[in-house]
N, C-alpha and C positions, 0 to 999 in steps of 0.2 A: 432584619433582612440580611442573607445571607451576598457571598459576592455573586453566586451566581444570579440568584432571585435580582440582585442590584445588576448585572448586566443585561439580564432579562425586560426589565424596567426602562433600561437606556437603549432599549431599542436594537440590541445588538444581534450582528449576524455570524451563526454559529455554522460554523464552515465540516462537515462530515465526511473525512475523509476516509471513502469507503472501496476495497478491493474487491469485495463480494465474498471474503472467509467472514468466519466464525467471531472473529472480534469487532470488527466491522460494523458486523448485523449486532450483536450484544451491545456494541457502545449505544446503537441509537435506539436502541430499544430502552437502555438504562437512562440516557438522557431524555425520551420522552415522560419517562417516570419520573422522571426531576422536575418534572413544567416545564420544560423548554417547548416551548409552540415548534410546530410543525414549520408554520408560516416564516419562521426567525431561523427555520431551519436552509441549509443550502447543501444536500448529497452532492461531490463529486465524485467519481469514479476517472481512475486514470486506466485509458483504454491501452494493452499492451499488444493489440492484433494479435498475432499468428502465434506467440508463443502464450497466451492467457490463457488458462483452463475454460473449454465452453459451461457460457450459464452465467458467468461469475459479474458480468455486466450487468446481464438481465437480473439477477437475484437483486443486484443494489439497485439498478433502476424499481422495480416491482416494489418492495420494501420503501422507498418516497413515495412511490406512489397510490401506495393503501391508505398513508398518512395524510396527501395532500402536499408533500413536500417537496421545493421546487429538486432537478437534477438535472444536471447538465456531465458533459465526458472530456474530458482532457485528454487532446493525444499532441504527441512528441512530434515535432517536423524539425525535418535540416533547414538550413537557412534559404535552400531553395523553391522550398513548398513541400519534398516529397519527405513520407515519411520514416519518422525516426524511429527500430526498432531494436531490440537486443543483437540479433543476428546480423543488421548492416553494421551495426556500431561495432561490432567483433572484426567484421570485413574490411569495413575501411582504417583499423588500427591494424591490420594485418599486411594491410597494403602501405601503407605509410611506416609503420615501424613494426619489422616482421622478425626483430631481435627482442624484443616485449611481447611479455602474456596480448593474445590479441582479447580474453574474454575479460570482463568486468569482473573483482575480487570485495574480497569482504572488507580490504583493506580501503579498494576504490570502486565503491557502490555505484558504480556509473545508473546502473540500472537502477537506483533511487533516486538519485538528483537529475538525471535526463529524463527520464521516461516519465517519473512520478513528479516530485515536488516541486520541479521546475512547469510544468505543463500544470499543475494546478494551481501552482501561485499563479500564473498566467491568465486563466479563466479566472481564479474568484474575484481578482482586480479588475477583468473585463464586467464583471457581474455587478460590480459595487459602484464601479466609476457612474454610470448614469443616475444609478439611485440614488448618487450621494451621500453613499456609506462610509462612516468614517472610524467604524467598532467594529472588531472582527474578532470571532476568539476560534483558532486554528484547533479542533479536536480528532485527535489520533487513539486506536485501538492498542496502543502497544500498553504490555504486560510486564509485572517485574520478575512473572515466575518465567518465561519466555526463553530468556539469557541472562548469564551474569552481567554485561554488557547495560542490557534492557534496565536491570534491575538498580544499577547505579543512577538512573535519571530519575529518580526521585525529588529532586528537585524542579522537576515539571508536574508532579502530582499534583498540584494546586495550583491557582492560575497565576500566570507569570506574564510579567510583561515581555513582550518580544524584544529584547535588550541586546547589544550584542558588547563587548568583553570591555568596555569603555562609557558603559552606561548609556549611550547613544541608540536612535533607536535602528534595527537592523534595514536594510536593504529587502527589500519585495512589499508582504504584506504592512508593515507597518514605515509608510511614508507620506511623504505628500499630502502630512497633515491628520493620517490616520493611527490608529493605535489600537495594536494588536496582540491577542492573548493566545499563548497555548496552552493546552488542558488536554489531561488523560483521565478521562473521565472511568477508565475500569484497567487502572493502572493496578490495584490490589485483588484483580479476581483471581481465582485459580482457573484450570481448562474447564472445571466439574460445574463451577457456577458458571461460564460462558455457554454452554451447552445447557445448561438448567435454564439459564435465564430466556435464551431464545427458544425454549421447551415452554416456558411457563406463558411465553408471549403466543401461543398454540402457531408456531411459524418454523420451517425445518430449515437447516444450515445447508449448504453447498453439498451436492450429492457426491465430490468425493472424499469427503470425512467419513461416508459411509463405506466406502473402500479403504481407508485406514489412514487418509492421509492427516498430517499434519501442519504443515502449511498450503495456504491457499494463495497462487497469484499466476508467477509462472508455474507453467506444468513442472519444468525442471530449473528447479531456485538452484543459486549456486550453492547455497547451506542448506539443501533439501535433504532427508533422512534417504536413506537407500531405499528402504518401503513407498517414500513418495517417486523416488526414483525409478522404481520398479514399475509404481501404482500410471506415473506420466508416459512410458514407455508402454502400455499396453495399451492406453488409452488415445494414445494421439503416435502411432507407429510411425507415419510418415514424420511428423515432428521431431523423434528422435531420430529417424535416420538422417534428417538434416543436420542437428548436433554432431552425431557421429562423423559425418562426411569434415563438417568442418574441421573440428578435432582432428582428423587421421590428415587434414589436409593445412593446417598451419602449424600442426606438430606442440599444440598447448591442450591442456586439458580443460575443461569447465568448469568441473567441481574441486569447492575450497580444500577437499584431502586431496587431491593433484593424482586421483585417480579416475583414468579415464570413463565417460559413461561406459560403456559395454563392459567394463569391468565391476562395474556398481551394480547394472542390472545383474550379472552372472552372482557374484556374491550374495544378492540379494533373495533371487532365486533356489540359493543352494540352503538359506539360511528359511524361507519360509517353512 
């Protein structure tokens, strides 16, 4: 028995965290092909409003539920109820400290730990505490051909205990008695088999891979390719003229080459 088939056995709940791209839809498609039951399955999706590409919910909600699989949505609030998004989180750093980038950077992924893995540690704890779950194993779509970055976590290719630098176990999922695993379940795919695999599952990926994009979350990622830049801009125009406003109006740029959008699209367009 392998460890998975042995967490499988222990009853454990495999926690899907899913955007609505491409790796997403392949992990669970690869991990249903593993035997992981549906039922042991738990899809979240962290909702990002106004700046997520439409569909990209629905695709991950639809995809649990061909399966049978439970899904629930994570979204981000301030501490007074109303919600948390990329574009207030820029505004109220702009307002507060208007001498600092007011956007989230690659350096300070606000936009991953506010919006995303903070709001669904949030949820799957809310999900376990009644049922008295106390196994969880946290699986993510990241790739090692992705970034050189990506590709150094190799050491989560195989399931790890959720530890943190003292042997101790970390703060969220794994407390209060539980004990928690992360696993990259299609850490070694290439792009060719992530699109082969959800091809072969007869199921189509997010319709703007069919426009060229390559990543999928927000329309305009801070490390988005200029093509996705281009491809977000045509797609959701009112979206990027909010960008743009912003930008011309706290005098910071978006994007991690520290060139403004309107300048990515122009470029973009000159090079299609």
């Amino acid at each position: 028995m392998n460890k998975i088939e042995a967490l499988v056995a222990q009853n454990a709940l495999f926690v899907v965290n899913h955007s609505g791209g491409k790796d997403s839809q392949a992990m669970m498609i690869a991990m249903l092909g593993m035997g992981i039951p549906a039922s042991q399955m738990l899809v979240v999706h962290a909702s990002l409003g106004e700046v997520e590409w439409h569909g990209a919910l629905e695709l991950a909600k639809k995809q649990a539920a061909d399966v049978g699989a439970p899904f629930i949505v994570a979204r981000a609030n301030w501490l007074d109820g109303s919600p948390k998004t990329f574009l207030n989180m820029a505004e109220r750093r702009f307002a507060s400290r208007p001498d600092v980038p007011s956007f989230a950077s690659s350096e300070m992924r606000q936009c991953t730990s506010d919006l995303k893995r903070g709001p669904i540690q949030r949820e799957v704890l809310a999900y376990m505490k009644p049922r008295g779950m106390k196994l969880v194993v946290n699986c993510e779509g990241i790739r090692a051909s992705e970034s050189h970055d990506r590709a150094k976590r190799n050491d989560f290719v195989h399931l790890n205990l959720e530890l943190n630098k003292a042997g101790k176990p970390k703060s969220g999922l794994a407390q209060a008695g539980r004990q928690a695993f992360n696993w990259l379940p299609i850490f070694d795919y290439s792009t060719e088999e992530v699109f082969a695999t959800i091809e072969a599952a007869g199921q189509q990926p997010h319709y703007a891979y069919a426009l060229g994009n390559e990543r999928l979350s927000c329309v305009f990622c801070i490390m988005g390719s200029a093509n996705d830049i281009l491809n977000g801009a045509l797609a959701r125009p009112e979206l990027f003229a909010k960008y743009v406003e912003m930008e011309e109006r706290t005098g910071y740029t978006m994007h991690m080459n520290r060139k403004s959008l309107k300048e990515i699209v122009e470029d973009a367009k000159k090079a299609a």
